[in-house]
Every structure is written in structure tokens, then in C-alpha cells.
DRENKEZA-992217 format. One record per residue (C-alpha): x, z, y; residue in one letter. Coordinates in pm, 1 decimal. Example, Ala and Ser with C-alpha at 12.3 -4.5 7.8 and 13.67 -1.06 7.14 Angstrom:
DRENKEZA-992217
1230.0,780.0,-450.0,a
1367.0,714.0,-106.0,s
END
This chain:
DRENKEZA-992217
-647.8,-2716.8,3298.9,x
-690.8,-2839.4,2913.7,x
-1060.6,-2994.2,2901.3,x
-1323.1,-2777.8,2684.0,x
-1314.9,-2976.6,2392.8,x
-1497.4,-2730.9,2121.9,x
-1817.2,-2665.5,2435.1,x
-1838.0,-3035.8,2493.3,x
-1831.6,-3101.2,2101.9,x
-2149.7,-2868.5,2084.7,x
-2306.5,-3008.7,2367.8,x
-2293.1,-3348.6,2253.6,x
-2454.9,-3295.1,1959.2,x
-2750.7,-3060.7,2108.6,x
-2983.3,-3077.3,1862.4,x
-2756.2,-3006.3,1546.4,x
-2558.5,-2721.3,1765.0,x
-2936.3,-2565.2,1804.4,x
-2979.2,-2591.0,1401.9,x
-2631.8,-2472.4,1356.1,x
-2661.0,-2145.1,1593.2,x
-2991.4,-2088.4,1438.7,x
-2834.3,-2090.0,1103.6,x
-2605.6,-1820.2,1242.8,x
-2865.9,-1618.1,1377.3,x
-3069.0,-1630.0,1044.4,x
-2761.6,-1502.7,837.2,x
-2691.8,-1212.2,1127.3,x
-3048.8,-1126.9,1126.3,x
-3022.5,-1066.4,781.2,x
-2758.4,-824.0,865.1,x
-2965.1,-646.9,1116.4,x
-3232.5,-600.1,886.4,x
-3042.5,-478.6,618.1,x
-2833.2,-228.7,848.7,x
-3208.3,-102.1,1048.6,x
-3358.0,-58.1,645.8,x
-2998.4,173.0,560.1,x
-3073.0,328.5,897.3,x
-3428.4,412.8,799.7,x
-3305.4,537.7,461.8,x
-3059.8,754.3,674.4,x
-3289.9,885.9,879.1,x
-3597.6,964.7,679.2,x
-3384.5,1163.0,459.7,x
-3283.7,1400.3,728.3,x
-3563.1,1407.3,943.1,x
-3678.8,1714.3,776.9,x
-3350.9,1893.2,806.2,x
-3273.7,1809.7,1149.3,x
-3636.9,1936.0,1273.5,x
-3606.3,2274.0,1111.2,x
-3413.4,2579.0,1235.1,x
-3142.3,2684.3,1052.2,x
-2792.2,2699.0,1033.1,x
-2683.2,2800.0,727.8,x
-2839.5,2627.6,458.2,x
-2913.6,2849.3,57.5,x
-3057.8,2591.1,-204.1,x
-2970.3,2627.1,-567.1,x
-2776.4,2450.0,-802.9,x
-3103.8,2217.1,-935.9,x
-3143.7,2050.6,-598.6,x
-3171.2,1693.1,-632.1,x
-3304.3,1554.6,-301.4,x
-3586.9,1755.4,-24.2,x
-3859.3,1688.4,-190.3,x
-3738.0,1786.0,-549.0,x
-3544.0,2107.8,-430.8,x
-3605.0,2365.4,-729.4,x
-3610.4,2712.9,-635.9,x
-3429.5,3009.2,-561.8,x
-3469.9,3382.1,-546.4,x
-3634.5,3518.5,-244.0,x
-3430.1,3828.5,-250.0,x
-3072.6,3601.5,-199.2,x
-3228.9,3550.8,142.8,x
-3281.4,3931.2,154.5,x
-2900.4,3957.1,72.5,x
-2789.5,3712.0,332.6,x
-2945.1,3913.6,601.8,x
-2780.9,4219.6,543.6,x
-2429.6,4004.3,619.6,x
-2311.0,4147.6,937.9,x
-2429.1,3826.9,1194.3,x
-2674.9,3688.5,1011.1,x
-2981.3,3727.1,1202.3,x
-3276.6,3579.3,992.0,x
-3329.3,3421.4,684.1,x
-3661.2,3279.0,630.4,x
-3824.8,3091.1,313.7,x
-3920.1,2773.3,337.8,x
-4119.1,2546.1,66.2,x
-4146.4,2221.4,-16.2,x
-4233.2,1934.0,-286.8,x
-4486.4,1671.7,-409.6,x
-4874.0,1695.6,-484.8,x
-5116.3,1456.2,-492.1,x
-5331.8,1404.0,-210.5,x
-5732.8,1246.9,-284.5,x
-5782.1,982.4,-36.3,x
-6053.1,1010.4,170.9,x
-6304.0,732.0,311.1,x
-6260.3,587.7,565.8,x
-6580.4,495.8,845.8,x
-6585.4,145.3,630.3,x
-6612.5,386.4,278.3,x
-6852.0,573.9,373.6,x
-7097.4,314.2,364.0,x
-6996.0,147.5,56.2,x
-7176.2,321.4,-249.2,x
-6898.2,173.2,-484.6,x
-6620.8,368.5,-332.4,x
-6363.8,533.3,-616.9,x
-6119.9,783.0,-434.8,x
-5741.3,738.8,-555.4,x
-5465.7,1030.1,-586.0,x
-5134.0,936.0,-377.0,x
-4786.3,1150.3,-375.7,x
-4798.5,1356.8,-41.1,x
-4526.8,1545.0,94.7,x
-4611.8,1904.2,109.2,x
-4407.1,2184.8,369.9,x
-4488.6,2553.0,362.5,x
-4347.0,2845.0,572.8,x
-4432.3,3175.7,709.3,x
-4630.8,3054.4,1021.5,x
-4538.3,3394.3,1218.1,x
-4195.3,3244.7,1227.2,x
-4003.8,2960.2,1437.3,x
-3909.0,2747.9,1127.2,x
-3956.8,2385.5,1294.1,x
-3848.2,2314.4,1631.0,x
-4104.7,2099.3,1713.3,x
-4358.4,2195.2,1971.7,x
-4643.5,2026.0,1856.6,x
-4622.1,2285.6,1555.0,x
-4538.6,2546.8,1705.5,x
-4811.7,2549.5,1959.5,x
-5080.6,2464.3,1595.7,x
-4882.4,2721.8,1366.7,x
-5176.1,2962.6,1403.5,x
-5409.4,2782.6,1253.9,x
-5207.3,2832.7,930.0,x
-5330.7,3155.1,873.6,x
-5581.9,3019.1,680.6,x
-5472.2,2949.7,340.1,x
-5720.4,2650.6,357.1,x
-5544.1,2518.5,627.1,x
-5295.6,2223.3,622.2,x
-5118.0,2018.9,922.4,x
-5075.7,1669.0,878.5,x
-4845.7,1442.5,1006.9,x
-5024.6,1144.4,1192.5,x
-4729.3,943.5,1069.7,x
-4907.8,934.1,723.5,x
-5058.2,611.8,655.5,x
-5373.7,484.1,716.8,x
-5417.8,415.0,326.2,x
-5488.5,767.0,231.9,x
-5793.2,756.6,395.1,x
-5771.3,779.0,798.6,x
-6140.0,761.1,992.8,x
-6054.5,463.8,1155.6,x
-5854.7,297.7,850.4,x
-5546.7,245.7,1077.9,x
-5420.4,564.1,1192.1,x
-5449.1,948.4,1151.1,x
-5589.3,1081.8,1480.5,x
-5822.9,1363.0,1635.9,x
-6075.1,1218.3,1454.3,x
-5961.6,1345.6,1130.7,x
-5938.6,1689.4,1230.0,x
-6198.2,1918.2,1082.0,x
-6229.6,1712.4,787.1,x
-6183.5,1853.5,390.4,x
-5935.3,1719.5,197.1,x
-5799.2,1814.1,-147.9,x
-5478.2,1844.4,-242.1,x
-5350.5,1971.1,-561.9,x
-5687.1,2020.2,-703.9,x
-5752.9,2276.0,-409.3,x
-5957.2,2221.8,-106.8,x
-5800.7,2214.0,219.3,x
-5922.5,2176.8,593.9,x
-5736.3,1951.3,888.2,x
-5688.9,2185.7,1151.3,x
-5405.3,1944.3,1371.9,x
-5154.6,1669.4,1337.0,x
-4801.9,1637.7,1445.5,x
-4533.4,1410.9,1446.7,x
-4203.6,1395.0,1193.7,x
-4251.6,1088.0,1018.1,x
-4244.8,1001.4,613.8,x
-4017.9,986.0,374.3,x
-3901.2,774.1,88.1,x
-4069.1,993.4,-147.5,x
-4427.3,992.0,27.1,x
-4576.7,788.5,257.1,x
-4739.4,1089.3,409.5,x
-4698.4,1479.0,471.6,x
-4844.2,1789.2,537.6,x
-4778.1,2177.1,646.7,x
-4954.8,2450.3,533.5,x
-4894.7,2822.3,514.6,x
-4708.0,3041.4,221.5,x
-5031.5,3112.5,113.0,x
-5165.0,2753.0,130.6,x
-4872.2,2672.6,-99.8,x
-4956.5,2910.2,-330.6,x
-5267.9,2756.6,-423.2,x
-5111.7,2453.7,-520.8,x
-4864.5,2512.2,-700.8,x
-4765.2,2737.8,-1029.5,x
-4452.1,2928.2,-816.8,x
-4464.0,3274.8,-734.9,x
-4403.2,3227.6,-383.5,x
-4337.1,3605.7,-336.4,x
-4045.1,3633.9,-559.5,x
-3903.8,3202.9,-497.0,x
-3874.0,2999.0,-241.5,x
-3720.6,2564.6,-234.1,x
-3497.1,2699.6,46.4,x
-3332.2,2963.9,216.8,x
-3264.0,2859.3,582.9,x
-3028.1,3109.5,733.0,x
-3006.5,3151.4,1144.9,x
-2643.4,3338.9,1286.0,x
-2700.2,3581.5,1609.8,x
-2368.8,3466.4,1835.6,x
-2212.0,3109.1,1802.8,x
-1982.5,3184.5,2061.8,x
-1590.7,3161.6,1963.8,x
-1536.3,3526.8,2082.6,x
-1842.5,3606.4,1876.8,x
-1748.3,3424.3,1581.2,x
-1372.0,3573.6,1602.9,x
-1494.3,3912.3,1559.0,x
-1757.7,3838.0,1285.3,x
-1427.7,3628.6,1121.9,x
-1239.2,3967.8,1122.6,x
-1511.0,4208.1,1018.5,x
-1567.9,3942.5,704.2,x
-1154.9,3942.3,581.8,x
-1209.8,4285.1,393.9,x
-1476.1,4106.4,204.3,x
-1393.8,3929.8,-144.6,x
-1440.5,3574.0,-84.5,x
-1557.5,3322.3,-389.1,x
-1500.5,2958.0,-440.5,x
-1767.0,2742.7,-249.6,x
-1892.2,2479.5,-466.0,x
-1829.4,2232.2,-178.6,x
-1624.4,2386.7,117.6,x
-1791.1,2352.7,467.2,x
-1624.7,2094.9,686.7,x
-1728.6,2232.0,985.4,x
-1635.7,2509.6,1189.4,x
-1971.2,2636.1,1263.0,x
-2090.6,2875.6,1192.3,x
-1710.0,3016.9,1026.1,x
-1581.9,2974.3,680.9,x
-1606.7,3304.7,651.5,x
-1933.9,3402.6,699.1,x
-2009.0,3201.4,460.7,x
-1759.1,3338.2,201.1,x
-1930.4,3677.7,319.2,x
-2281.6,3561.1,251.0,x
-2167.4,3399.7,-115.2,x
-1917.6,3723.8,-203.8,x
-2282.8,3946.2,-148.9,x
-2509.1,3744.6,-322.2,x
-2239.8,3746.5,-587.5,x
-2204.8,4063.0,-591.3,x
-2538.3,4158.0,-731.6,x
-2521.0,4005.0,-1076.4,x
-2237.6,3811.6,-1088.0,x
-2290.8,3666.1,-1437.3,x
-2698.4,3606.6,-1347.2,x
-2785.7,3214.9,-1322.1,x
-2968.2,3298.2,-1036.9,x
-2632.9,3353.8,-849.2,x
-2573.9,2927.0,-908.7,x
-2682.1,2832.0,-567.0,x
-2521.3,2654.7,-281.5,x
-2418.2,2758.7,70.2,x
-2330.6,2575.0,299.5,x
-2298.6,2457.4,669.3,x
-2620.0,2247.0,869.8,x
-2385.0,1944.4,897.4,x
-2312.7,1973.2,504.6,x
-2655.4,1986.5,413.3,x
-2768.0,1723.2,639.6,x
-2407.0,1499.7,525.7,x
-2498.0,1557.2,104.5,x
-2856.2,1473.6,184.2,x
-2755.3,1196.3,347.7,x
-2472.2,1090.5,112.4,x
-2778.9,1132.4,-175.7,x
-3004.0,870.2,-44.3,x
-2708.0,602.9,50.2,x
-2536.2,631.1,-267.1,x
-2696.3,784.4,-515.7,x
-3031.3,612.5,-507.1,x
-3110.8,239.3,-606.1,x
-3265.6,160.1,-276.4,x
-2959.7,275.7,-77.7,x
-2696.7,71.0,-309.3,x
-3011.4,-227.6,-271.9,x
-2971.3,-217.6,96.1,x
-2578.2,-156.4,115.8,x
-2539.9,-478.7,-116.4,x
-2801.9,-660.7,121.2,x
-2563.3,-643.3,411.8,x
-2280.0,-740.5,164.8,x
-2496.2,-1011.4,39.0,x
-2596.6,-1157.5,393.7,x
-2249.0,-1145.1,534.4,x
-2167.6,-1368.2,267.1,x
-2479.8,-1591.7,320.4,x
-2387.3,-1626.2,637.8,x
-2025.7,-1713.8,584.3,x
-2129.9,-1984.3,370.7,x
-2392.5,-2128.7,635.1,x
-2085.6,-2129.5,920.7,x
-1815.0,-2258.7,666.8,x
-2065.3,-2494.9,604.7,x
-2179.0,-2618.8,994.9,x
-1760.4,-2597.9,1089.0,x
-1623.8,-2800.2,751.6,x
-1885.6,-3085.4,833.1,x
-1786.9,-3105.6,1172.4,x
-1416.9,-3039.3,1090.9,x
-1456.3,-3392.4,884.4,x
-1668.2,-3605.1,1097.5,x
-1398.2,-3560.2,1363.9,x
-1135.7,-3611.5,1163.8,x
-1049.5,-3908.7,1326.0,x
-1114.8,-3780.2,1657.8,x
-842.8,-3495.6,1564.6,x
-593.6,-3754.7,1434.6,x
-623.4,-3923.1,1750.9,x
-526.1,-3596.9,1929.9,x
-219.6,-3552.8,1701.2,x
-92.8,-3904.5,1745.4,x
-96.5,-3833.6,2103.6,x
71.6,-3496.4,2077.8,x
-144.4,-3279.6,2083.2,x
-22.6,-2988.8,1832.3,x
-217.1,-2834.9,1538.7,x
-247.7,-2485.5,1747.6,x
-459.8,-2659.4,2011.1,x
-675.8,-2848.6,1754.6,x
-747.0,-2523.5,1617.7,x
-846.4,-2362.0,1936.1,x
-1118.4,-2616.3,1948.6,x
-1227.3,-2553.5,1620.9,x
-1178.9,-2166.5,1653.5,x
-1384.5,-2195.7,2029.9,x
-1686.7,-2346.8,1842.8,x
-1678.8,-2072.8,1623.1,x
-1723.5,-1769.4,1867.2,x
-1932.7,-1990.8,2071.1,x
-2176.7,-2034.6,1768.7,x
-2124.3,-1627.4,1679.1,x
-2238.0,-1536.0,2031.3,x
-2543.9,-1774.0,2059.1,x
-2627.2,-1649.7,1739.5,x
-2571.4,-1266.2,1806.5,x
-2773.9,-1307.0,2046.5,x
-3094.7,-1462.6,1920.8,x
-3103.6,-1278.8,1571.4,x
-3055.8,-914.7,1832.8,x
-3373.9,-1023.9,2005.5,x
-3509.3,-1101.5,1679.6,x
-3410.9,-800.0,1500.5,x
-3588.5,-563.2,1809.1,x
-3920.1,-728.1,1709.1,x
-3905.7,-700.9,1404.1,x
-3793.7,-355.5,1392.4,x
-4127.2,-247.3,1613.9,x
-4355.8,-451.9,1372.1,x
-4186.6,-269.8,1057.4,x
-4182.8,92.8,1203.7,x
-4568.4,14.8,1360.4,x
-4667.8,-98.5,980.8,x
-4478.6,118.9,789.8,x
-4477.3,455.5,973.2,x
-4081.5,458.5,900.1,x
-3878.7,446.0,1165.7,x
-3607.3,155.9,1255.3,x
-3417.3,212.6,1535.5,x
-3148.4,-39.4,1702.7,x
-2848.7,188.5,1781.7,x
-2576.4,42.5,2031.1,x
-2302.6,155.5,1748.4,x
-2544.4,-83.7,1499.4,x
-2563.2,-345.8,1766.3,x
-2167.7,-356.7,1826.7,x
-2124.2,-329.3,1460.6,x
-2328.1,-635.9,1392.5,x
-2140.6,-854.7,1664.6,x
-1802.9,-737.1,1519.2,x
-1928.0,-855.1,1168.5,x
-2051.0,-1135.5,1275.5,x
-1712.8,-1229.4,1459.3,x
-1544.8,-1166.9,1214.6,x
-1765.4,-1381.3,1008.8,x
-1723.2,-1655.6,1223.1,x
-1378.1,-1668.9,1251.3,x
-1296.4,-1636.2,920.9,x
-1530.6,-1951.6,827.7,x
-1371.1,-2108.9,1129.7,x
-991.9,-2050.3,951.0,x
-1159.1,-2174.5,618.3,x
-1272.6,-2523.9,769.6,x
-931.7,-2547.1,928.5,x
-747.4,-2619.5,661.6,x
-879.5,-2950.7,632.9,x
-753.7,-3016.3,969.2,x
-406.9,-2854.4,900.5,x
-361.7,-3102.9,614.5,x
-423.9,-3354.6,801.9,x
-220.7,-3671.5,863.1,x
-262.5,-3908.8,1149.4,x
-124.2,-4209.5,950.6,x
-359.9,-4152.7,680.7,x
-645.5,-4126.1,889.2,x
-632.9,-4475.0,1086.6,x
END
């Protein structure tokens, strides 16, 4: 058995193999962090989506991202119901107001106190229907019948005015807030988390909405979320053939999925269609849950500066920490130059000399992986606790990070070879 020649190289220098695997750590933490802050982008952009019940999505042609939808006509949604199985299609409203922070227990005893408008992220729906699937609304969606009633989401941060000046609780129920120029009332919290757009949000009614904002809320709604009856394939094979005598019309992006079928939503398109088809009003999209939730996704990653920021972050600290191992393996590589040399002279072939170099490598990589993982879980709890926006570590982000950084590793390891390859024993004594 060949003697471990790349362990017992780190091990004889302990303190610079500590300096060197916590140069590899820093460059995969980097990585971490910049994957976790994609991941956030990822998922605060389809939190929304995923927590509301639909599954056929109607928005029109003027949507940009959730919180800047436009509008469409309520009576598409009308249309769509009258589609043999469609079941339901309920409104649903949302966009931006600005929310007057409140004092906190510290304000409220400080004469000098000047209240501040922030961007809050305000929901509205017909609280007689199951729009969210999230119990903790469901069980508070009475107390929307109030038009002066809001639900807030105790993920909202402390800045815009919590009691306690650290996080929304019960003790902010009750109190009166305005937003949009229009008085409101707390009535209950729940939990979804922010967005990128706003650091907070809130629910209220149809009503509630329509005190805030200059829509006609009768006649347009941001959204059109439709719900089908029978998702089974028997179901859906008969709903398929009941839809082929209808006249089917281009979908601006076809669904990728198979569910709910093509064709229902060719049926749903060929009857709003076939109202006006030369109105503007017929411009709007239709498509699948799994499209809506892909483009909204797809919008945020790479269509928004802080998605392409974060995507050339990881780019950036793959490279950074290329550089660092090229840079711990080349300096080795030459200080044992003559050490190699000595190994050639004596027979030892090239191959072998690069297995040592090549073992230091992946022994560095794993150390490393390892520290900047433990790393990366605390600071993803400190950044989700501060921030309200939630960083999860996924295993597919965990193996994805130790692939990287192998890969990483290895190919700095083949870059610092090459002084070895070119070298020549004669030259070196």
C-alpha cells in the first residue's frame, strides 16, 4: 500500500492547511449565500401563487410581475365558468399602497414622532370564498366583512410600526391603521411571508379594496383564478372530447403541463374569444398553475436586476474561489518541487505525483464543504429571522454546492499541475 502522501503533506503543515481549508470554505460560503439569496428570490415570488387556489390561471396581457398585475374584465371569469368543467372562477385583487407606520410602545412616548408612508402589499378577495389555502385565513376570513377590515401578515416587519418594535403579534390586533388614505382596523394576522416588492402585506375584503383604490372592482379584477371539477384522467378524457367541437385559438404561451388538458384551455380561450373577438379586452393570458408559477418565476430570476445580481454572485464566487485554491495548490505545487523531483528520479511516474496533488485537492473541498454548510445554516436563520424572507437550505442546494465546489477544486488542482508536469528532475537538483 502506496503511503498517503497528499494527507501527510496537509498534516505537516497544520496550521497553513487550517488557513487554506478556511479559504475554501470562505469562497463556498459565498456560493451558499448567493444560491439561499436566488432561492429567496424564487420563493418570495411564488409564495403568493402557490398559497392560493386555483388551477387555471386568467391575467391579461399588461401583467408585469404579482404585485403590478393590471386588470381584466370580471365578466371573462363569468365566461370561463360556463366552459363545461370549469367549476369556479373567482376574482382576486392585488397591488401596492402605502401603508402609515404606526408607533411603536417606544413612539408613543416620544412627542417628536413623524409617521412615514412605506409600500405594503395589498390582497383582496371575496371572503365567502376558499381563495387561499391557508388555515389561519380561512378560519379569520369573516372578519373581512367589514370593509374596514384588513389581515396582516405577521411576517411584515417590525419597521412599519409593530407594538413591541420587533414583531407583529396579538398585540397589534384591534389597532387603526391607514392605508391608502383610508382607515382600516387589524382584526388578525397570518403567515405567507413578504415579497421583493414590500416588506409587508395585508388582506382585506373586495370591498376593503375598493376604498383604496380608483378600480371598479365590480366590473375588473388583477386576476381570474379558475378551479376544474374532476382531475381524474377518465374525467379529463371526456371533458377532452366534449371540448374537440370547439374552435381552438393560439395560446400566447402553450401550457407545458398536462393538467388540467390543453384543451380546456383552448375551450376557455375559444369562449372568451368568442365574445368580441377584435375587443382589447380579449388580450389576456391563460394558462396552466405550473405556467404561471414557472413565468413568475422565470420574471424575478431573469428579468429583474436583483436576480441577474445574485446569478452573477454565484458566478463571481466560484471564480473567487478558484483563484483562492489555484492559489493554496500552485504554492505548494512549488515549494515541493524538489520533493516531487525526488519522487521522479526514483520512478515514481507523473500520474502518481498528480494523485497527491489531486488528493489534497478533494481533501481541502470536503473540509471546506463542510465548514462553509455549517456556516451557511446560521447564517441563513439570522437572515430569514432579520429579514422576514425566507432562506431555506435544500438537500438539491446542498449537493449542488459540493458538486461546484468539486469541481472547483479539481479544476484548480489540474491548473497547479502543470507546473509539476513540466517538471524536470535534472533541472531541479
Amino acid at each position: 500500500m502506496k503511503t498517503p502522501l497528499g494527507l501527510i503533506n496537509l498534516l505537516h503543515q497544520g496550521p497553513k492547511t487550517l488557513v487554506s481549508i478556511g479559504g475554501v470554505a470562505f469562497a463556498l460560503l459565498l456560493v451558499f449565500m448567493q444560491l439561499g439569496f436566488m432561492g429567496a428570490v424564487s420563493h418570495t415570488a411564488t409564495n403568493v401563487l402557490k398559497s392560493l387556489e386555483f388551477d387555471i390561471l386568467l391575467r391579461g396581457h399588461a401583467y408585469l410581475h404579482l404585485y403590478e398585475p393590471g386588470n381584466i374584465e370580471r365578466k371573462w371569469l363569468r365566461m370561463a365558468e360556463s366552459v363545461p368543467g370549469v367549476t369556479s372562477a373567482q376574482p382576486f385583487w392585488v397591488t401596492i399602497q402605502n401603508w402609515r407606520k404606526l408607533p411603536t410602545q417606544l413612539d408613543a412616548q416620544d412627542e417628536s414622532f413623524e409617521s412615514q408612508y412605506l409600500p405594503i402589499a395589498v390582497m383582496a378577495f371575496d371572503p365567502r370564498q376558499k381563495i387561499f389555502d391557508l388555515p389561519q385565513i380561512q378560519a379569520q376570513s369573516t372578519c373581512l366583512f367589514a370593509d374596514n377590515a384588513i389581515l396582516l401578515d405577521d411576517s411584515t416587519q417590525s419597521t412599519y410600526g409593530a407594538w413591541n418594535a420587533q414583531k407583529f403579534t396579538q398585540q397589534d390586533i384591534d389597532r387603526e391603521v391607514e392605508v391608502g388614505s383610508r382607515n382600516f382596523i387589524i382584526e388578525g394576522l397570518f403567515k405567507l411571508g413578504t415579497g421583493l416588492a414590500a416588506n409587508g402585506a395585508l388582506i382585506t375584503s373586495e370591498a376593503g379594496f375598493a376604498r383604496i383604490t380608483p378600480w371598479d372592482v365590480q366590473s375588473q379584477t388583477s386576476l381570474g383564478l379558475v378551479q376544474v371539477a374532476d382531475r381524474s384522467p377518465e374525467a379529463i378524457d371526456q371533458i377532452v372530447e366534449a371540448l374537440r367541437k370547439k374552435t381552438a385559438i393560439t395560446s400566447p404561451s402553450p401550457s407545458t403541463t398536462a393538467s388540467p388538458p390543453p384543451s380546456l384551455l383552448r375551450a376557455i380561450q375559444s369562449q372568451l374569444s368568442s365574445v368580441d373577438p377584435q375587443s382589447p379586452l380579449t388580450a389576456i393570458d391563460i394558462m396552466t398553475r405550473e405556467d404561471a408559477l414557472q413565468r413568475e418565476n422565470y420574471r424575478w430570476l431573469w428579468q429583474t436586476p436583483i436576480g441577474l445580481i445574485f446569478q452573477l454572485g454565484v458566478l463571481l464566487s466560484l471564480l473567487v474561489g478558484g483563484a483562492i485554491v489555484y492559489m493554496i495548490l500552485s504554492t505548494d505545487v512549488a515549494n515541493r518541487l524538489p520533493e516531487y523531483a525526488t519522487l521522479l528520479a526514483m520512478g515514481y511516474s507523473r500520474k502518481y505525483l498528480s494523485s497527491i496533488v489531486m488528493t489534497q485537492a478533494i481533501v481541502l473541498c470536503s473540509l471546506g464543504f463542510l465548514a462553509a454548510w455549517g456556516t451557511a445554516e446560521l447564517l441563513y436563520w439570522i437572515t430569514t429571522w432579520f429579514s422576514g424572507i425566507p432562506m431555506l437550505m435544500t438537500p438539491m442546494r446542498i449537493t449542488l454546492v459540493s458538486i461546484l465546489g468539486l469541481a472547483m477544486c479539481c479544476t484548480s488542482g489540474l491548473l497547479a499541475l502543470r507546473k509539476l508536469w513540466r517538471a524536470e528532475p535534472a533541472s531541479l537538483f
